[in-house]
C-alpha positions in Angstrom: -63.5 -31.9 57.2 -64.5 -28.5 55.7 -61.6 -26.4 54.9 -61.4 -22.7 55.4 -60.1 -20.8 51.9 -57.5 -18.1 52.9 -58.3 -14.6 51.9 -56.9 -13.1 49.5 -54.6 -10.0 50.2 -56.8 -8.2 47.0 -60.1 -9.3 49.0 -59.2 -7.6 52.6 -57.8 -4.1 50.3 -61.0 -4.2 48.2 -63.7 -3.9 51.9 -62.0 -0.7 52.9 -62.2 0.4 49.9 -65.7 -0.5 49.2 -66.7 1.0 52.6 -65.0 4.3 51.9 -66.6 4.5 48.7 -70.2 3.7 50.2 -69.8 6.4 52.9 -68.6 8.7 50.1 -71.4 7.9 48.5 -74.0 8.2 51.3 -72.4 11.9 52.0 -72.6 12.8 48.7 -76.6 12.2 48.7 -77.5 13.8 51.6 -75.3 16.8 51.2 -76.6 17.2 47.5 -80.2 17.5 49.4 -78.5 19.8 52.0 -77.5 21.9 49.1 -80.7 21.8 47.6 -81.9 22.7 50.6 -79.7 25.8 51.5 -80.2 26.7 47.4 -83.7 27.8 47.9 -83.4 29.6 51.1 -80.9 31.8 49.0 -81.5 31.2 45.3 -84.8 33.2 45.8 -83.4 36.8 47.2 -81.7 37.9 43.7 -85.1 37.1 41.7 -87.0 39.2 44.1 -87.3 42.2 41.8 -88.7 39.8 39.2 -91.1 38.0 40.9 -92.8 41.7 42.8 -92.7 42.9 38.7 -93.7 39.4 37.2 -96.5 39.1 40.3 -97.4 42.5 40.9 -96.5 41.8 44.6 -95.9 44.4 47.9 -93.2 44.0 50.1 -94.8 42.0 52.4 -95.6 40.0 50.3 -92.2 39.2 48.9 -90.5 38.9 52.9 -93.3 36.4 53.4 -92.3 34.3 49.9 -88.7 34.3 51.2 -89.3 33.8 55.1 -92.3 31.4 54.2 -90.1 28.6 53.2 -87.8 29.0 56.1 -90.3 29.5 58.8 -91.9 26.2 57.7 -88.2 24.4 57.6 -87.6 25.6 60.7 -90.6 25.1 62.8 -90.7 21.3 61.9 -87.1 20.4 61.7 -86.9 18.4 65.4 -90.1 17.0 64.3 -88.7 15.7 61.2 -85.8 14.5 63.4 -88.3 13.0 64.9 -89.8 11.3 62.0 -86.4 9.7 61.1 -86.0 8.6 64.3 -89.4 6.6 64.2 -89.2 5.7 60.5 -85.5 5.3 59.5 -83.4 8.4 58.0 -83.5 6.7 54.6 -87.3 6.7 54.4 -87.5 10.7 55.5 -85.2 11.9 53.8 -87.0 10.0 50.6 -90.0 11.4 51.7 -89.2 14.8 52.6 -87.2 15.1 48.8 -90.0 13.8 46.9 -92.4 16.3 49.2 -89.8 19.4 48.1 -89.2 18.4 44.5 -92.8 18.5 44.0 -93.5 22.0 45.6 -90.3 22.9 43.5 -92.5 22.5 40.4 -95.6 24.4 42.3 -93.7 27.3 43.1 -92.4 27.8 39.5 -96.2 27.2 38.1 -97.5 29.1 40.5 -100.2 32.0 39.2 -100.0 34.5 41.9 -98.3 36.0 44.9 -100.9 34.1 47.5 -100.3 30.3 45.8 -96.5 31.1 45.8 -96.2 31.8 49.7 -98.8 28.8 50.4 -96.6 26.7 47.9 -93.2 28.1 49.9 -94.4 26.7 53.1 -95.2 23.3 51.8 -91.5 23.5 50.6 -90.1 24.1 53.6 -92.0 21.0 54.9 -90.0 18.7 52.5 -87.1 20.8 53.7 -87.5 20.2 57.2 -88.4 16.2 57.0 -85.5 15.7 54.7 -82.6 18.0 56.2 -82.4 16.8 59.7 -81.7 13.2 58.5 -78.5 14.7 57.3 -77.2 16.0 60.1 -78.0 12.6 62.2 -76.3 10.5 59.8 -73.8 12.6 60.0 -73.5 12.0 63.6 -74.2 8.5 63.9 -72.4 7.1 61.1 -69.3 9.3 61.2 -67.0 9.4 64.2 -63.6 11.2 65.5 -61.6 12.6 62.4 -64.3 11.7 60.1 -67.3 13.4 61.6 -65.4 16.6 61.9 -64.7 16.6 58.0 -68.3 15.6 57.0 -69.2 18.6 59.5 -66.7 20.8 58.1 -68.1 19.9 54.1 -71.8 20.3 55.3 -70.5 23.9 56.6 -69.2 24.5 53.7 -72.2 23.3 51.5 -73.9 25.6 53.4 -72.3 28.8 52.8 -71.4 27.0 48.8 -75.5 26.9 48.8 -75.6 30.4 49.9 -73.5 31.8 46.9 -73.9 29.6 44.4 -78.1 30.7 44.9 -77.1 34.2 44.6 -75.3 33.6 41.4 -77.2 30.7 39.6 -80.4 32.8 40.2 -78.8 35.5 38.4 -78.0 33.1 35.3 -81.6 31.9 35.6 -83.1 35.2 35.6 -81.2 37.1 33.5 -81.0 33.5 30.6 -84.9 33.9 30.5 -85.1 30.1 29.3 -88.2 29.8 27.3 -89.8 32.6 28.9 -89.2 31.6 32.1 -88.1 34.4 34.3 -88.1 33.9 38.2 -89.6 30.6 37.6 -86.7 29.2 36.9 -85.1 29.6 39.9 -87.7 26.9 41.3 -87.9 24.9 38.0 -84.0 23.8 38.6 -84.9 22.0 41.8 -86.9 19.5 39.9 -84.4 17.5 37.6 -82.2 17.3 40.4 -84.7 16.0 42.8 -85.3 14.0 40.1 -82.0 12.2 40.3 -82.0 12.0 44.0 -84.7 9.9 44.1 -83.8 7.5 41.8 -80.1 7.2 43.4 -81.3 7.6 47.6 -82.9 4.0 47.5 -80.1 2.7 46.3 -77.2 4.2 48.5 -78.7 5.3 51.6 -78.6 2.0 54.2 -82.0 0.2 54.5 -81.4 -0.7 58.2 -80.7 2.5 59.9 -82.0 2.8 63.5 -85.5 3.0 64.7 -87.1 4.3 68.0 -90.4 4.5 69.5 -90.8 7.9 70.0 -94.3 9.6 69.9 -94.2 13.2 67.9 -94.9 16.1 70.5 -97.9 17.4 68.4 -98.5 19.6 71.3 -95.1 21.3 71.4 -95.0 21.7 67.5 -98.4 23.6 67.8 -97.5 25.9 70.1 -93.8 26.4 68.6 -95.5 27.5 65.4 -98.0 29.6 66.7 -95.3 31.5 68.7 -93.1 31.8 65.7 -96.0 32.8 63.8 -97.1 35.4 66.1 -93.2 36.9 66.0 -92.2 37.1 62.4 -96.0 37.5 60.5 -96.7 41.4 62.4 -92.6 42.0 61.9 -93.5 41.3 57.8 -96.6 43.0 57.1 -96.5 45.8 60.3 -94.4 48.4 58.5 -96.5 48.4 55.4 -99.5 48.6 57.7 -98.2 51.3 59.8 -98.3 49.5 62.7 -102.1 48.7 63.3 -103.0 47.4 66.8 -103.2 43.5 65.8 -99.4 44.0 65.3 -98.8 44.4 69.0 -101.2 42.5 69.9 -99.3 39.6 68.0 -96.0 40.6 69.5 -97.2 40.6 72.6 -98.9 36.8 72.3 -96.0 35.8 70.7 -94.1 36.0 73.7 -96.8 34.9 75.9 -96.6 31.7 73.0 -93.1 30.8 74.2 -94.0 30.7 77.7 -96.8 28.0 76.6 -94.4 26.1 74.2 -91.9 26.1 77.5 -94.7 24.8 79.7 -96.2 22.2 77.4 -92.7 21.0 76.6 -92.6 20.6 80.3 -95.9 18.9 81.2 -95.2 16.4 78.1 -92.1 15.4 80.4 -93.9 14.9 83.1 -96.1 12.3 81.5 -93.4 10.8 79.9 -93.9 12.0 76.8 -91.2 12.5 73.9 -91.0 16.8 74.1 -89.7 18.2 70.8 -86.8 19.5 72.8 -85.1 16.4 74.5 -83.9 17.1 78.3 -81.0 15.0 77.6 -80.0 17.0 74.5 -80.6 20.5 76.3 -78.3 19.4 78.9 -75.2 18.8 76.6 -72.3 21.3 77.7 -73.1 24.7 76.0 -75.4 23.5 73.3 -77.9 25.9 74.5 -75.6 29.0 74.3 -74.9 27.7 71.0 -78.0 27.8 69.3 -78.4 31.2 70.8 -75.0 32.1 69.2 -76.2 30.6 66.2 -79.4 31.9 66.2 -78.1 35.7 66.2 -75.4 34.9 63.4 -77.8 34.1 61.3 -80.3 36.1 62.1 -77.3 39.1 60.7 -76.4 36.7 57.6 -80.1 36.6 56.4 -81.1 40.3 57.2 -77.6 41.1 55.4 -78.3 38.7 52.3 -81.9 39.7 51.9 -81.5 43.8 52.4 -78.3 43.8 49.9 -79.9 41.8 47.5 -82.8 44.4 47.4 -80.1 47.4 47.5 -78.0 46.3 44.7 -80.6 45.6 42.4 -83.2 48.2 42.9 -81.4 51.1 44.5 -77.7 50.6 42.5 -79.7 49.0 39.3 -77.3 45.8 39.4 -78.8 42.8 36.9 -79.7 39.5 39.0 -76.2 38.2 38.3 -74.5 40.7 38.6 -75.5 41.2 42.5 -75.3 37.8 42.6 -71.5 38.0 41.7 -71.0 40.4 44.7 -71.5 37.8 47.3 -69.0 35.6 45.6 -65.9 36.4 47.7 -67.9 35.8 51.1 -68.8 33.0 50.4 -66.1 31.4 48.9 -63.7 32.8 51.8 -66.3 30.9 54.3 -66.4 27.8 52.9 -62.3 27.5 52.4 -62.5 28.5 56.1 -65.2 26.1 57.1 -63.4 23.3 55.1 -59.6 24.2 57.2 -60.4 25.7 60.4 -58.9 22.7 61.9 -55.1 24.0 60.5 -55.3 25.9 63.2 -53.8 25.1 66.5 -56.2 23.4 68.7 -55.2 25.6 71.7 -56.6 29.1 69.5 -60.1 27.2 68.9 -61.8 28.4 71.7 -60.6 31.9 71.5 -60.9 32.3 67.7 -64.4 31.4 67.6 -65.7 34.8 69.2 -62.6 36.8 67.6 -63.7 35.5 64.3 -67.6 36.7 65.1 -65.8 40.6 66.0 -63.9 40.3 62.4 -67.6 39.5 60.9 -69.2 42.4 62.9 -66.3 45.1 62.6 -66.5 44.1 58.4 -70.7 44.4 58.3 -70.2 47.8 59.9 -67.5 48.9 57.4 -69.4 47.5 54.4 -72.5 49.7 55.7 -70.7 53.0 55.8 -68.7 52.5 52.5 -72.1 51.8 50.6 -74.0 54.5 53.1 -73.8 57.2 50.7 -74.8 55.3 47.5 -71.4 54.3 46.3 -70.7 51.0 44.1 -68.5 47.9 45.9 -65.5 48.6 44.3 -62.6 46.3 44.6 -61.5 46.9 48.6 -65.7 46.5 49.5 -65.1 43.3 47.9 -61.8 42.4 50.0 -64.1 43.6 53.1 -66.8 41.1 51.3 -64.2 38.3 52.2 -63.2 39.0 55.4 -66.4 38.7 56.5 -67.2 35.3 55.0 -63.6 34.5 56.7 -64.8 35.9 60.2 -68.1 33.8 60.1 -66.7 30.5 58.6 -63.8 30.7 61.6 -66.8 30.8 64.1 -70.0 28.6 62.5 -68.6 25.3 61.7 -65.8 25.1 64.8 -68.6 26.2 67.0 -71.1 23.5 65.7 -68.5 20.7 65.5 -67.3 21.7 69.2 -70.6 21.3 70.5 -71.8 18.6 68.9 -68.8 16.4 69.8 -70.1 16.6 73.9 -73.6 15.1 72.2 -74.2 11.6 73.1 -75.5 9.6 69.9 -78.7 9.0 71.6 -80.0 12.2 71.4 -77.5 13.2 68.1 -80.8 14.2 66.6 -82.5 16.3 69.3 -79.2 18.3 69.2 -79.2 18.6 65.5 -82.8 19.4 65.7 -82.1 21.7 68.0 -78.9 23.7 66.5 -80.6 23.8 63.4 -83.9 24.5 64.1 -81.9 27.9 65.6 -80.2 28.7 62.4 -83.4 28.6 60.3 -85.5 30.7 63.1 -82.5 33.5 63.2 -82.5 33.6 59.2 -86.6 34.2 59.7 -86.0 36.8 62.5 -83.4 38.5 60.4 -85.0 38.7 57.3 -88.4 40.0 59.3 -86.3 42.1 61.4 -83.5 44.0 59.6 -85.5 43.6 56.2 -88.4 45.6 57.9 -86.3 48.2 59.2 -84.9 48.1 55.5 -87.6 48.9 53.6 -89.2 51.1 56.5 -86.1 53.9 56.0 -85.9 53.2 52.4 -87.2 56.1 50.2 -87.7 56.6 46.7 -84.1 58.0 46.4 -80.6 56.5 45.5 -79.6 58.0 48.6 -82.3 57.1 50.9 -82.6 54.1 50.1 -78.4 53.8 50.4 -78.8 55.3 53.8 -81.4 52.9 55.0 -78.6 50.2 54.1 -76.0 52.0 56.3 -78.7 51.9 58.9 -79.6 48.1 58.7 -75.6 47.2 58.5 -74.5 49.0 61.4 -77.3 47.4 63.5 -76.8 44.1 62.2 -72.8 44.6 62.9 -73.7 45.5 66.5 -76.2 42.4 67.1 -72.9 39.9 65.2 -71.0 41.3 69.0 -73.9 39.7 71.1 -73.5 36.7 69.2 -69.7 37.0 69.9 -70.3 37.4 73.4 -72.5 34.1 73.5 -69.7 32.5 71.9 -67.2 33.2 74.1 -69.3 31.7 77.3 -70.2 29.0 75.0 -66.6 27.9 73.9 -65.4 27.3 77.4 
């Protein structure tokens, strides 16, 4: 007769534990690409001035180098959701890091301005097939309490990404290592990719979940070409002076996003997989979400970009030392991103649009204290954080609301989807607001100081649409 050996109290302690370390470990992977990820979108905006001196470039030239790799991201995100969906999340993420750590090293080799925008994009690629695996995972792995603190942490790696770019491109700028200059700021990707994919194999699950579903190279076409057609005349038109083929493009682009909606709808119909799931679109207020999110961070990345610019060639601030600014914002936004949820669950759906009016009522003070050319002293600094506390009370609760109505299903069309919308408002605002930017911007202190009160006040006034979205989507 076989006998069954009793388990051992230590045995049925050491599981939990061994499963609590593994998902610690499986977040820990994914959210270093995440910050990798969010890094470059940001790390890029205080080495500006010494890439256009290092490269000789225009301003054009540089929105392009910064907007490059995050039209690129966002254009193929839901197809690299897709990807993970028909190939595993281990294997794309894998992929899509070894594909960005590579570019990484391009961009900081790179010999001119052309092969640094042309390397940008391919970064983004890697970007976009390795970031949406995160946000899945996230989703179908985590549930209940658990999914709402790994969503709260990637909020807040996002905004920690966002500050800790500013600043560490500062150090590498300003350090010089071996000559390096504004390489650097590329350069640091590549030992940490490095590590990545050594450790990924190892801790990201082998046997995630596979579906047959065809990529919509049809949608992703016309996506692209509408995006294209948007954000490429809103770059180069002002230094142009408007020629005709900038209208033109505006013009197509919108005629594009007809197209995209009726090829989405004809791949349907035939039973295609459209890059935009039905199912996923249908999910309670997901679509006034991404709008909401769009427009938040279509004001975050105008802000970052256009203050980046100001500080360092109209106020004369060293790479760090603008990058110090943004410190406070974002800082405040990731301790609110990571405790939102102390918060009474009866004020969430009210203090997510009354958080996006404290993030527009502080952009609009910010831009007439600094309107005249004056320095952030200490209480533009105190208006700094307010703002980061006004966004972080409305991104992360509005994203984890949202995405709890999501059935698992379609978790990564939806992640596709909201992300996908906070990469295209990040384009929009840096090809928006940074045109408008360096369109009023003259050779003067106070021009140029001016120009910034300009942009800020519009930027405050486009953070109420988004709080107006918000407050339909939150019900």
């Amino acid at each position: 007769m076989t006998q069954t050996l009793p388990t051992r109290p230590a045995d049925t302690a050491a599981a939990p534990a061994r499963g609590a370390w593994r998902a610690a470990a499986i977040l820990a992977i994914i959210l270093t690409g995440q910050f990798m990820a969010v890094l470059d979108a940001s790390i890029v905006n205080v080495a500006i001035p010494s890439i256009r001196s290092g490269l000789g470039t225009s301003g054009s030239a540089l929105q392009l180098i910064v907007a490059g790799y995050v039209i690129a991201y966002a254009v193929l995100l839901v197809t690299g959701a897709r990807l993970g969906d028909r190939f595993t999340q281990r294997r794309a993420f894998i992929a899509g890091l070894a594909l960005f750590t590579i570019a990484s090293l391009a961009c900081g080799l790179a010999w001119n301005a052309v092969a640094l925008i042309v390397f940008r994009f391919v970064q983004g690629a890697g970007a976009a097939a390795m970031i949406p695996q995160v946000m899945t995972v996230i989703q179908r792995d985590f549930s209940g309490q658990a999914r709402a603190k790994a969503l709260s942490v990637y909020s807040a790696i996002i905004s920690g990404g966002v500050v800790v770019g500013q600043v560490l491109g500062g150090l590498i700028v300003d350090a010089d290592l071996f000559g390096s200059g504004w390489r650097g700021v590329f350069l640091v990707n590549v030992p940490v990719g490095a590590v990545l994919l050594v450790l990924a194999p190892r801790v990201l699950p082998a046997d995630g979940p596979r579906f047959d579903r065809k990529l919509d190279l049809a949608g992703l076409t016309a996506l692209t070409l509408s995006v294209l057609l948007l954000v490429v005349p809103l770059v180069l038109g002002a230094e142009q002076d408007w020629p005709v083929w900038t209208w033109i493009a505006l013009g197509a682009s919108a005629f594009g996003a007809v197209t995209f909606a009726l090829v989405e709808r004809r791949v349907a119909r035939r039973g295609g997989a459209p890059l935009f799931a039905r199912e996923a679109l249908r999910a309670p207020g997901l679509l006034l979400t991404a709008a909401t999110l769009l427009v938040v961070m279509a004001t975050f990345g105008g802000w970052m970009f256009v203050m980046a610019i100001h500080l360092q060639n109209t106020l004369g601030y060293s790479a760090l030392h603008a990058g110090l600014v943004f410190v406070p914002m974002g800082a405040v936004f990731a301790l609110a991103s990571l405790n939102w949820q102390r918060v009474p669950e009866r004020f969430h759906r009210a203090m997510i649009p009354l958080a996006l009016v404290l993030g527009a009522a502080t952009m609009t003070v910010l831009a007439a204290m600094l309107r005249n050319g004056a320095e952030p002293g200490p209480f533009a600094l105190v208006v700094f954080g307010l703002m980061g506390l006004g966004f972080g009370l409305a991104f992360t609760p509005l994203m984890t609301r949202t995405l709890a109505t999501v059935p698992r299903a379609v978790a990564a069309d939806a992640s596709g989807i909201l992300v996908t919308h906070v990469q295209l408002g990040i384009v929009v605002g840096i090809a928006s607001f940074g045109t408008v930017f360096l369109s009023l911007a003259g050779a003067t202190t106070l021009s140029a100081a001016r120009a910034l009160g300009v942009t800020g006040m519009a930027e405050g006034a486009t953070v109420l649409l988004a709080a107006a979205f918000a407050s339909r989507a939150a019900r």
